[in-house]
C-alpha positions in Angstrom: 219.8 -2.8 70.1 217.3 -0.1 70.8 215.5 0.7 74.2 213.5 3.2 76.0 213.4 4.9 79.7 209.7 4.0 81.3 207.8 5.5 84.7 204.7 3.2 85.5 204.0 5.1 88.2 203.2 8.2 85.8 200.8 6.4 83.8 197.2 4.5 84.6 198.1 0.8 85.1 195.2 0.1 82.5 197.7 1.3 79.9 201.0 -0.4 80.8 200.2 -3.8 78.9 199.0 -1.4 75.9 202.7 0.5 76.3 204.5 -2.8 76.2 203.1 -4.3 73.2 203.8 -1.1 71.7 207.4 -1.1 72.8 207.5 -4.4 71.4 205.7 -3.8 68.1 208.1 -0.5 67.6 211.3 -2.4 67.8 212.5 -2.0 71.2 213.8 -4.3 73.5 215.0 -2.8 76.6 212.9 -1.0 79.1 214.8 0.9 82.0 212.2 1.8 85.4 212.1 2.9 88.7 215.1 5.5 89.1 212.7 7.9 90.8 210.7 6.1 92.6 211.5 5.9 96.3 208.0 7.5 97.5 205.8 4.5 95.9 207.8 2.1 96.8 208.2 3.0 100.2 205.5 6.0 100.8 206.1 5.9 105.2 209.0 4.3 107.0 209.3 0.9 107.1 206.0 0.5 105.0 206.9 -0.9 101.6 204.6 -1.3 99.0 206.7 -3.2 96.0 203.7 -5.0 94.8 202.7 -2.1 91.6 206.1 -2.8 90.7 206.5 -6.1 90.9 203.3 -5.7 88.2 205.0 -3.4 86.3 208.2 -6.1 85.5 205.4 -8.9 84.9 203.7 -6.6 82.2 207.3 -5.8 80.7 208.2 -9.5 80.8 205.3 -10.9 79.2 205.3 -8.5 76.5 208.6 -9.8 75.6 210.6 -6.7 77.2 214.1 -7.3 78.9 213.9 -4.8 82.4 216.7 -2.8 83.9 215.5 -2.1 87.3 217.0 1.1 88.9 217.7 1.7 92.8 216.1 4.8 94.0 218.4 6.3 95.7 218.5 9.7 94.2 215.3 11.1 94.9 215.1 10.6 98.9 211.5 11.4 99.9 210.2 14.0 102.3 209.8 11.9 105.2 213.2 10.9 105.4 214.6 14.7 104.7 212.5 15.5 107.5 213.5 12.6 109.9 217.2 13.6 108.8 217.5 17.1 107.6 221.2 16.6 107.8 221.4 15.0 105.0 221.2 17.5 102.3 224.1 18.9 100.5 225.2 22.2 101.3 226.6 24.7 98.7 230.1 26.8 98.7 228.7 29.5 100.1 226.8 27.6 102.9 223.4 27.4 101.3 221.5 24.4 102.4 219.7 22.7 99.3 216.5 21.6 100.2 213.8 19.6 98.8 211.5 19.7 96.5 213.5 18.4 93.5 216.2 15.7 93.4 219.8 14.6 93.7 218.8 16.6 97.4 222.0 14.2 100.2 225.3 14.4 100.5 227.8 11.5 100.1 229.3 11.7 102.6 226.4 11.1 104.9 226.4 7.9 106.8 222.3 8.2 107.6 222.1 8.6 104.2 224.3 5.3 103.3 222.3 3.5 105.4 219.1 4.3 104.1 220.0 3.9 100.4 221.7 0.3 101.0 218.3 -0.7 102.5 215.9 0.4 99.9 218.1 -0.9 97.6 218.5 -4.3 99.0 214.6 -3.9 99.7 214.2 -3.5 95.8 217.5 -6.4 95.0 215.5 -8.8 97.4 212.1 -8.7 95.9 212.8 -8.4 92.2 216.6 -9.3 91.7 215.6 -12.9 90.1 212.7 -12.2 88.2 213.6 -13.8 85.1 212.6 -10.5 83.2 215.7 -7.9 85.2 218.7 -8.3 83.0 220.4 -5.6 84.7 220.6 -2.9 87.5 221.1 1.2 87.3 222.5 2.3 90.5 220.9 5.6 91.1 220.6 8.6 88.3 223.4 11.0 87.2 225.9 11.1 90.1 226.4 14.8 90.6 224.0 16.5 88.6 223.2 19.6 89.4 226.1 20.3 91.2 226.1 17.9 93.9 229.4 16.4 93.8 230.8 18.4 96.0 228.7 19.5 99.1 230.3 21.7 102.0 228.3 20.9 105.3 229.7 19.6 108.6 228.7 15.9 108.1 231.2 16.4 104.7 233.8 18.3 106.8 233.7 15.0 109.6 234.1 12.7 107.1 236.8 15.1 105.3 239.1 14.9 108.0 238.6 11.2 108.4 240.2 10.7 105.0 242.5 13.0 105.5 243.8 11.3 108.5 243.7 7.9 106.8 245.4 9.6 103.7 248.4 11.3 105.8 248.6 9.1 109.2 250.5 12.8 111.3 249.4 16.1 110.4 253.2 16.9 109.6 252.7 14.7 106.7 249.9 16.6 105.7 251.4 20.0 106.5 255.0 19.0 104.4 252.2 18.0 101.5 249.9 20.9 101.4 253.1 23.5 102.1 251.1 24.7 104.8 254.5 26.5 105.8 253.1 29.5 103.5 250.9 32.1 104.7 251.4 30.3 108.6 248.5 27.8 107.3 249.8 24.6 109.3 247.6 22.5 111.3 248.5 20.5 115.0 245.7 18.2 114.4 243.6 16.7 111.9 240.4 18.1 113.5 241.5 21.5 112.5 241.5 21.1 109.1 238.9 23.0 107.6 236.3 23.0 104.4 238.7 24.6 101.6 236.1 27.3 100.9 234.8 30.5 102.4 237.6 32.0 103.1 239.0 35.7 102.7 240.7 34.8 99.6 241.8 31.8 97.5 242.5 28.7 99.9 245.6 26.2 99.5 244.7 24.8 96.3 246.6 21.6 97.7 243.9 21.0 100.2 241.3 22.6 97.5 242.4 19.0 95.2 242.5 16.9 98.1 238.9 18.2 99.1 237.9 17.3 95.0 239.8 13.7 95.4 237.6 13.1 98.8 234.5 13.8 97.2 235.0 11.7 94.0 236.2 8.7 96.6 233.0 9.3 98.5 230.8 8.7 95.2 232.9 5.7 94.1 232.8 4.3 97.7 228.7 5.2 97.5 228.4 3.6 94.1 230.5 0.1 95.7 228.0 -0.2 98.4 225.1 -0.7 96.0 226.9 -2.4 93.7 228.1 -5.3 96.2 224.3 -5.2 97.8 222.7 -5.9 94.3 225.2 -8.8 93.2 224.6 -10.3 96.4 220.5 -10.2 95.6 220.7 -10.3 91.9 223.6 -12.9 90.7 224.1 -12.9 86.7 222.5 -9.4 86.2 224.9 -6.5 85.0 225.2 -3.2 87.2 225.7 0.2 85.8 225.6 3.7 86.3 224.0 6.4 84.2 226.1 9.4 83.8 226.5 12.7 82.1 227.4 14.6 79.4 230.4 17.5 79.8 230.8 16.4 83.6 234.0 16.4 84.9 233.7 16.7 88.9 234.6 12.8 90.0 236.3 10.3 88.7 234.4 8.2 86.0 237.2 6.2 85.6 237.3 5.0 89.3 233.6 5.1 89.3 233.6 2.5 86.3 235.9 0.0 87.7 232.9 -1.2 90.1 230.6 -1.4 87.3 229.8 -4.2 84.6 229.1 -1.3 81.8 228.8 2.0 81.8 225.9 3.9 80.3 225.3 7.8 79.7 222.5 10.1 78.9 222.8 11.6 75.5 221.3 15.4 74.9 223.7 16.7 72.5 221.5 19.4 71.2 221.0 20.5 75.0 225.1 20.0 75.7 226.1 22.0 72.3 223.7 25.0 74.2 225.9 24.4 77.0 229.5 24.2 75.9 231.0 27.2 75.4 231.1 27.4 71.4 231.2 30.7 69.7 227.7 31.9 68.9 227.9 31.2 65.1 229.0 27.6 66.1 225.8 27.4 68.3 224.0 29.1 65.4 225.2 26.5 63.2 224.5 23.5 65.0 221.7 24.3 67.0 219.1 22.2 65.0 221.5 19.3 65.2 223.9 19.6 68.0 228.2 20.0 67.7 229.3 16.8 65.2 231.4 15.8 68.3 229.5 16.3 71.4 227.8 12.4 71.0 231.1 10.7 69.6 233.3 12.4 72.3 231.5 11.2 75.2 230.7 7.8 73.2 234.3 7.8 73.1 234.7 8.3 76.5 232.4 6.0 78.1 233.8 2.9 75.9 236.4 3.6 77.5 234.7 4.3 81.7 233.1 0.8 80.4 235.8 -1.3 79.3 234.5 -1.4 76.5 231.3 -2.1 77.5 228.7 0.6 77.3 225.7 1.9 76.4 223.0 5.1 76.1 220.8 5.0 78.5 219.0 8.1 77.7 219.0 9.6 73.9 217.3 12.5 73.4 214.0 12.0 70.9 213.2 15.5 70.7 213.3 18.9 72.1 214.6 18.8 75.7 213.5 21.4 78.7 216.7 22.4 80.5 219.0 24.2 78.0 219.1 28.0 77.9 217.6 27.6 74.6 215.5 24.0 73.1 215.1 23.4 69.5 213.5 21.0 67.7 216.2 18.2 66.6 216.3 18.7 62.6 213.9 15.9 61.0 216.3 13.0 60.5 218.5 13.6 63.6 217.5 11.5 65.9 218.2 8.6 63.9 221.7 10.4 63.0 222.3 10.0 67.0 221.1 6.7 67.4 223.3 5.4 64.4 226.3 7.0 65.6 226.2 5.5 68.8 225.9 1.8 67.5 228.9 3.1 65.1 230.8 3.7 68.2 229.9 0.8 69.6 226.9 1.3 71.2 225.5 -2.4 72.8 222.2 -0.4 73.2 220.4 2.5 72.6 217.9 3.7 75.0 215.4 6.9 74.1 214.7 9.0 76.9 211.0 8.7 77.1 208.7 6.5 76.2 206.1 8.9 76.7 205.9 12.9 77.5 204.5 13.6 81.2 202.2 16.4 81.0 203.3 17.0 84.3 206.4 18.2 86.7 209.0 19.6 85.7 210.2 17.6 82.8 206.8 18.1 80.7 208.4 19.9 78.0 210.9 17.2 77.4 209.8 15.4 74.8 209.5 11.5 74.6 208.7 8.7 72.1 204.8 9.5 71.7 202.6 12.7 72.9 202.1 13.5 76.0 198.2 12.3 75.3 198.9 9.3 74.4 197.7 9.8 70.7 200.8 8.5 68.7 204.5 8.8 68.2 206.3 11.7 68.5 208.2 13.1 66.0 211.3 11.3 67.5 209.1 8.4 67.8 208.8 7.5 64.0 212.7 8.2 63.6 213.4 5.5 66.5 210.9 3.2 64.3 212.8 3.6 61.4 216.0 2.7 62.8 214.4 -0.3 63.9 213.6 -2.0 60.8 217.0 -0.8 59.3 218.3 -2.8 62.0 216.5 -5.8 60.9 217.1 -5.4 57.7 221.0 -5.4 58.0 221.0 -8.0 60.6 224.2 -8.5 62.9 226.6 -5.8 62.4 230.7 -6.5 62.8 232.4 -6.0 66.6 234.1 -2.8 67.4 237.8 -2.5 66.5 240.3 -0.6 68.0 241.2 2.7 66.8 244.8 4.0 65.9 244.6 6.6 68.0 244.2 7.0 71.8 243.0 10.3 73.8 244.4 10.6 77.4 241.4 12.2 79.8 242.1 12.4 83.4 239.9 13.8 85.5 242.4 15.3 87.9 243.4 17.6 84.9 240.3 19.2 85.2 240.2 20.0 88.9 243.9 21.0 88.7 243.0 23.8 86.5 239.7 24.9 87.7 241.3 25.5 91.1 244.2 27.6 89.4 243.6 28.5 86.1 246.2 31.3 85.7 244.1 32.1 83.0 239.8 33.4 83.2 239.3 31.0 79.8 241.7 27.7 80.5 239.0 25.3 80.8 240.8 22.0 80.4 237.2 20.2 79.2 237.2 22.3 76.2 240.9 21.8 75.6 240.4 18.4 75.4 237.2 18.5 73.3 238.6 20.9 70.6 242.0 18.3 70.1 239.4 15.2 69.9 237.4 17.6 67.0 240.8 18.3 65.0 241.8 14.8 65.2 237.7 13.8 64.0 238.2 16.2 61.3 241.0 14.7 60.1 238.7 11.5 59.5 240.7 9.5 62.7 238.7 6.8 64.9 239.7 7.7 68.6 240.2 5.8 71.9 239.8 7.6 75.2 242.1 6.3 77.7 243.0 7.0 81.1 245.9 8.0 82.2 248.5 4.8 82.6 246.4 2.5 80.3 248.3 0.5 78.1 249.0 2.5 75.2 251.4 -0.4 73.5 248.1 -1.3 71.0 248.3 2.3 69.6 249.8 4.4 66.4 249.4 8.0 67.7 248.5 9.0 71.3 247.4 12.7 72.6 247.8 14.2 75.3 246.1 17.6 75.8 247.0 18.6 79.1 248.1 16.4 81.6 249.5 18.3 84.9 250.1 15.7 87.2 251.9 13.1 85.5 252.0 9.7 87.7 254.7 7.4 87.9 252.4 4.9 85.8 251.4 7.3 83.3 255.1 8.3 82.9 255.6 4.2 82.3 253.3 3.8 79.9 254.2 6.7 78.0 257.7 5.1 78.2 256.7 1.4 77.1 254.6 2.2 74.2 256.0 2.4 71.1 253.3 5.5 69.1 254.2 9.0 68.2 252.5 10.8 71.7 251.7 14.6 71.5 251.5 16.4 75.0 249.7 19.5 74.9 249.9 22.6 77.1 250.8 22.7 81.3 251.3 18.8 80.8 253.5 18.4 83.9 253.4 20.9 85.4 252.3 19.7 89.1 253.6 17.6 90.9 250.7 15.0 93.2 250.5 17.6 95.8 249.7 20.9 93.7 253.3 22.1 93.7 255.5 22.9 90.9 258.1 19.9 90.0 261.4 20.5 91.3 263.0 19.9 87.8 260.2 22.8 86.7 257.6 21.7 84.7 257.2 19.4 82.9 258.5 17.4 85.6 258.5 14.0 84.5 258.4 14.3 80.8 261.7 16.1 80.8 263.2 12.6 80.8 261.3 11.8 77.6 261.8 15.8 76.2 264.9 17.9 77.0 263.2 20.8 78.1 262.2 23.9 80.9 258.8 26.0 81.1 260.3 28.9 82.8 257.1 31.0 82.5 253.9 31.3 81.7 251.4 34.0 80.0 247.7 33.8 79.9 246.4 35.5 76.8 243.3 38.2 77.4 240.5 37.5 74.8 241.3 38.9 71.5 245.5 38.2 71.9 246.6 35.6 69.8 250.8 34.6 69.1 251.6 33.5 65.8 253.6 30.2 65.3 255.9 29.6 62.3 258.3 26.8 61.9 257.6 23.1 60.2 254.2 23.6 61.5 252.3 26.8 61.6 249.2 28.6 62.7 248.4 30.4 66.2 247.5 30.0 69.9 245.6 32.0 72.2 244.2 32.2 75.7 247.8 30.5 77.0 251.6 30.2 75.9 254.7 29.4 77.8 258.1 30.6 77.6 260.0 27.4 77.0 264.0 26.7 77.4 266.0 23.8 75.1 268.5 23.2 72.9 267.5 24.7 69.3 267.4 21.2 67.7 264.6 20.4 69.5 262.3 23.1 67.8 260.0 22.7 65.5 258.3 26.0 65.6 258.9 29.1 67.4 256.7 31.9 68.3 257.2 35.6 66.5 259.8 36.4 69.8 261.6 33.3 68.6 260.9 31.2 71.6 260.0 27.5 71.0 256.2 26.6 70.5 256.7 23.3 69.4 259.2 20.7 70.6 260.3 17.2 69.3 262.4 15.0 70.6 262.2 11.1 68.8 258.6 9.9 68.7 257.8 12.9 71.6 256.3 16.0 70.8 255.2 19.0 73.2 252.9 21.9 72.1 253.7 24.7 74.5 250.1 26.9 74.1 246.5 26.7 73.4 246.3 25.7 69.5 243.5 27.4 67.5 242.1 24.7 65.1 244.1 25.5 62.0 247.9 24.9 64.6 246.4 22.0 65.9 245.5 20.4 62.4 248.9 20.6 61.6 250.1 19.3 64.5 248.2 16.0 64.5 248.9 15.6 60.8 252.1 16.0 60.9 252.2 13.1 63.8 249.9 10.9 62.4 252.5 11.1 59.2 255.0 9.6 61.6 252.7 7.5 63.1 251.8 6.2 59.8 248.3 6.9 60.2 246.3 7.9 57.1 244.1 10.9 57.7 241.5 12.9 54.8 240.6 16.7 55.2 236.9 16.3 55.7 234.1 19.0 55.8 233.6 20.9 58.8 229.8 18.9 59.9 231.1 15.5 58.2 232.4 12.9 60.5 233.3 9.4 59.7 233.4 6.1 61.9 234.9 2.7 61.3 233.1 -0.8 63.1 235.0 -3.8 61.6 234.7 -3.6 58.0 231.9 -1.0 58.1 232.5 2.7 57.2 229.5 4.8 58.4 229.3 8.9 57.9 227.1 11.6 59.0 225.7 14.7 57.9 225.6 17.6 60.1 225.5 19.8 57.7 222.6 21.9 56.1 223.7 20.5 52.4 224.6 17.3 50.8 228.0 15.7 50.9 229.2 13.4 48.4 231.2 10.3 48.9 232.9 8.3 47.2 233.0 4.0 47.5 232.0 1.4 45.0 228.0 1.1 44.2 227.8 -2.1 45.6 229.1 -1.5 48.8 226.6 0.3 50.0 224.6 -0.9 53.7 222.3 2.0 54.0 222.1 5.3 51.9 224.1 6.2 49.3 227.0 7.8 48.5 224.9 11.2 48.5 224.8 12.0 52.1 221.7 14.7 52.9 221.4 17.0 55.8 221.1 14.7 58.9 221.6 11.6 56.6 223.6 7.9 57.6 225.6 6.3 55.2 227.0 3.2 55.7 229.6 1.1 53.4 231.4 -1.6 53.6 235.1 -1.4 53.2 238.0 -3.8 52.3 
């Protein structure tokens, strides 16, 4: 189950058969290569030079390794930047980004299209069969470093191409966008513009339309390869590696084309990055958040199919956070069990070695960067290894009771208007996925419109545009559903419902949101009623019938609305309102949940119950002594335990 992330071309090919045994000899299985690789493979033109890593496979193969080759389409080289300058992506201010790095094209380049189906059929052609490739990443981290979106003219041409497909008559598009306002309509389609740069905010219609484009472009990207490496390399899996608190395309969309999907774990580096309070950074910083892995474990089971993997797990400090500790001795085999508890089909450390050069070399890997033993990390990833063996096959994955709705248009709809500086519909979702782990709950991300009929208790944090086959499947199922705040609140072409939000839901819960208030930082609105606690940073002023309410705000309004198995939370819940919330629905739902500590989390696979410690003390547990798979029923600072469970 365990892997590691490889780059041949960093190391003397006198050492690679030294590297493989090693892999072998440490417990790993799975070797990923060639992600970056573009320059060797093809250092002029037309000139390809496959032949080193065609060697590398052999030595991987022999050794006893399975391979998962990479296409190396996100690091162009310089002579095609030069032969095709055009292809960079531009910022939102009208920076060109050059090279000199990666992730440097635009999708919505044709040239660029063309070039990366041929290199990757170049690589599918000449190494698709060998019997050591089990599988194929397609490119590296779709997006990263801001690149999902790119502003130039080759994305405005292609821009009004899909708009024109989309609408068919510019009055379509101007009865869409209301372009009626502010004298914004259009004759033609070739004078629709890039939704940026403009004297002040742009139609936030076109503004989502633009962010819809440019996740269609990557999915449409990700299809070509796809469909080129099938066609060289039947029986292989395709995947994708993506990211962690990344919400620019559409993963879902992304996913359907894929056999898995995979994602790079840095939760130490993501807990730097999300925006906790300092004296949750403070607290976690050795370790990373308890819910940063799980949530996007979580979420990738579900971009997968349930099919998924890490493709990258952090093994020791990384380079790119504001601040990069060392993980807490004992972590990184905290990360790499909680991923198999999720369901994890493998677990692949990102590196096998540290590159003393570039500008990863303080990212740390599975052994030193001078190739005189294991890393820290290293020994941990060892040790998980023989666990393995010694517990042998574990039980499959089960379904949870409880499902987490995550769309990806949620986020764009509210980063284009927030109404409010701190409405950041990521961490919304995040901080109702904590409450609901700290209740002890296993959780199922879904996307909007999945078939919810399996499920006890389904949240919804925010959903703003609720389609006509969400609204089904909302209707069909028959578990307790909690929407959270703005949920409905748009209609599909950024306007507000004519019902008034929340649009759609109204036929499930008799109700109006007839305004809205953004809290400044330090406001908070206490709520009292059946449940209690506070919100902050958002409310809304909410009209119903008072049988409905289950709690009001301190001006009596309703904060809290229930009609039958429906329930509506009308403002941004601190931890203690939403706790109450989701126990009082799981109670309904008939779902059992347990108060747990604050850096304990649980996590059920078949009949095995596994915890972890995030915490700087020991936690205590309670199961029968022969139950027992690994640990005890004393769980240490960054300690597994794992029972089994009638």
């Amino acid at each position: 189950m365990l892997g590691v992330c490889y780059y041949p071309e960093h190391w003397p090919e006198s050492w690679w058969a030294d590297d493989a045994r090693r892999m072998r000899d440490l417990g790993l299985r799975t070797v990923r290569i060639g992600e970056f690789a573009w320059s060797r493979i093809e250092p002029e033109p037309g000139r390809i030079e496959i032949d080193w890593l065609r060697r590398a496979v052999d030595t991987l193969g022999a050794a006893g390794l399975e391979v998962v080759l990479s296409t190396p389409t996100a690091t162009p080289p310089k002579w095609l930047m030069d032969a095709h300058p055009e292809i960079a992506p531009v910022d939102e201010d009208g920076t060109v980004r050059g090279f000199g790095s990666r992730r440097h094209y635009t999708f919505s380049s044709s040239v660029f299209a063309s070039e990366a189906a041929r290199i990757a059929e170049v690589v599918a052609r000449s190494l698709g069969r060998h019997p050591a490739v089990v599988g194929w990443q397609i490119d590296n981290e779709y997006g990263c470093h801001n690149t999902a979106l790119s502003y130039g003219d080759t994305d405005l041409r292609a821009y009004r191409e899909w708009l024109r497909r989309r609408y068919q008559s510019t009055e379509q598009m101007n009865e869409a966008w209301g372009n009626a306002f502010w004298s914004m309509e259009l004759r033609h389609f070739n004078e629709a513009a890039l939704p940026v740069r403009a004297v002040t905010e742009t139609n936030p219609a076109a503004r989502l339309d633009y962010w819809r484009f440019s996740s269609d472009q990557i999915v449409a990207f990700n299809r070509m390869q796809a469909d080129i490496i099938r066609a060289h390399s039947p029986g292989r899996f395709v995947t994708h590696n993506f990211m962690g608190l990344f919400l620019d395309f559409d993963h879902f969309a992304c996913g359907a084309d894929l056999d898995l999907a995979t994602w790079d774990s840095y939760p130490i580096g993501f807990t730097e990055r999300f925006p906790f309070s300092e004296e949750e950074r403070n607290a976690y910083a050795m370790t990373g958040h308890p819910d940063m892995a799980p949530f996007h474990h979580d979420l990738y089971r579900a971009v997968g199919r349930g099919r998924w993997w890490v493709m990258e797990q952090q093994a020791g400090p990384v380079n790119w956070a504001p601040w990069n500790p060392v993980p807490r001795p004992g972590q990184i085999r905290l990360f790499t069990w909680e991923a198999i508890a999720h369901g994890a089909e493998r677990v692949m450390y990102f590196r096998w070695r540290q590159a003393p050069f570039g500008q990863e070399q303080m990212h740390s890997g599975l052994n030193l960067p001078d190739n005189s033993g294991l890393s820290p990390g290293g020994s941990e990833a060892a040790e998980v290894a023989r666990e393995l063996d010694a517990i042998g096959p574990l039980p499959a994955p089960t379904l949870a009771p409880v499902a987490l709705v995550i769309d990806y248009e949620a986020s764009w709809i509210t980063r284009i208007q927030p109404q409010g500086a701190t409405f950041n519909y990521g961490e919304l979702a995040y901080r109702w996925y904590e409450a609901a782990r700290r209740l002890g709950l296993d959780i199922d991300i879904v996307p909007p419109g999945h078939d919810l009929s399996a499920y006890r208790l389904v949240l919804a944090p925010s959903l703003p545009y609720v389609s006509e086959v969400a609204l089904n499947a909302f209707k069909k199922t028959t578990a307790e559903i909690v929407f959270g705040p703005r949920s409905g609140s748009k209609t599909r072409h950024f306007s507000i419902p004519e019902n008034l939000p929340p649009g759609p839901l109204a036929e499930l819960i008799p109700f109006r949101v007839v305004e809205v208030a953004s809290l400044r930082p330090g406001l908070t609105e206490e709520v009292k009623g059946r449940i209690s606690g506070q919100v902050r940073r958002w409310r809304e002023h909410i009209a119903c019938e008072k049988e409905f309410a289950e709690a009001a705000f301190a001006d009596g309004m309703p904060a809290m609305i229930r009609s039958g198995r429906f329930s509506y939370l009308a403002g941004w819940a601190e931890i203690d309102l939403i706790s109450a919330v989701l126990v009082a629905a799981a109670e309904r739902a008939r779902v059992a949940t347990t108060s747990l500590p604050a850096s304990l989390r649980l996590r059920r696979r078949g009949n095995l119950k596994f915890a972890f410690n995030y915490g700087s003390e020991p936690v205590e547990l309670t199961f029968p002594p022969d139950a027992a798979v690994l640990g005890s029923s004393t769980v240490p600072p960054s300690g597994v335990t794992i029972w089994r469970e009638d």
